[in-house]
C-alpha positions in Angstrom: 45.9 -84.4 -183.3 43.2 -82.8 -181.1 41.4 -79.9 -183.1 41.6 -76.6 -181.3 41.0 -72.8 -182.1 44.6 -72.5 -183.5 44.3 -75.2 -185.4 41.0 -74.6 -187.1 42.2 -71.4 -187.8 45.3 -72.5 -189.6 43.5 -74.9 -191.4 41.0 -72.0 -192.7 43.4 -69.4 -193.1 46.6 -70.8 -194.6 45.5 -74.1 -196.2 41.9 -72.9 -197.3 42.7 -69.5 -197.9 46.1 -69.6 -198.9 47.2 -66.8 -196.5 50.3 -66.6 -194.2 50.9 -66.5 -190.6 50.6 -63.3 -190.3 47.6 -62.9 -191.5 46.9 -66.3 -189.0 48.0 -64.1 -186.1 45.8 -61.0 -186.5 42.4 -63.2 -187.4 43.0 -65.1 -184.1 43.9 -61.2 -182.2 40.6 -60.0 -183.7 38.4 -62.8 -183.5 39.6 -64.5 -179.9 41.8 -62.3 -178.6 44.5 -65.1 -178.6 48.1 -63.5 -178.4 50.1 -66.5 -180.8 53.6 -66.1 -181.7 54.4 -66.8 -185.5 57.6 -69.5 -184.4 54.4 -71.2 -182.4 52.3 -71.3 -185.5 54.8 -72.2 -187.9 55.6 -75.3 -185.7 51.4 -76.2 -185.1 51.3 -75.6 -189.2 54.1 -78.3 -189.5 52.7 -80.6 -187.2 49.1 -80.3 -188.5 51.0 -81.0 -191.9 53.0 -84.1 -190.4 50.1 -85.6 -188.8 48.1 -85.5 -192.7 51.1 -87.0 -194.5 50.8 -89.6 -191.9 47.1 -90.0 -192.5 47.8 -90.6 -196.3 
């Protein structure tokens, strides 16, 4: 899976950090100024996740 800003920030935010989407949603509103609906980056989160189980 390509890397991307959502994706990075997922991966620094909820699997580093151990915060939730919200939280996802507001650093990426602050930061980038990237409007992201939380069903979007639930499902980006579960693909990123799928895509590592596959990896392993």
């Amino acid at each position: 899976m390509n890397s991307d800003l959502i994706l990075e920030t997922l991966q620094e935010v909820v699997l580093r950090d151990g915060k939730d989407l919200k939280e996802v949603q507001q650093y990426l509103r602050m930061r980038y100024r990237i409007e992201a609906d939380e069903l979007v980056l639930k499902r980006r989160l579960e693909k990123m996740l799928q895509a590592e189980k596959a990896v392993a």
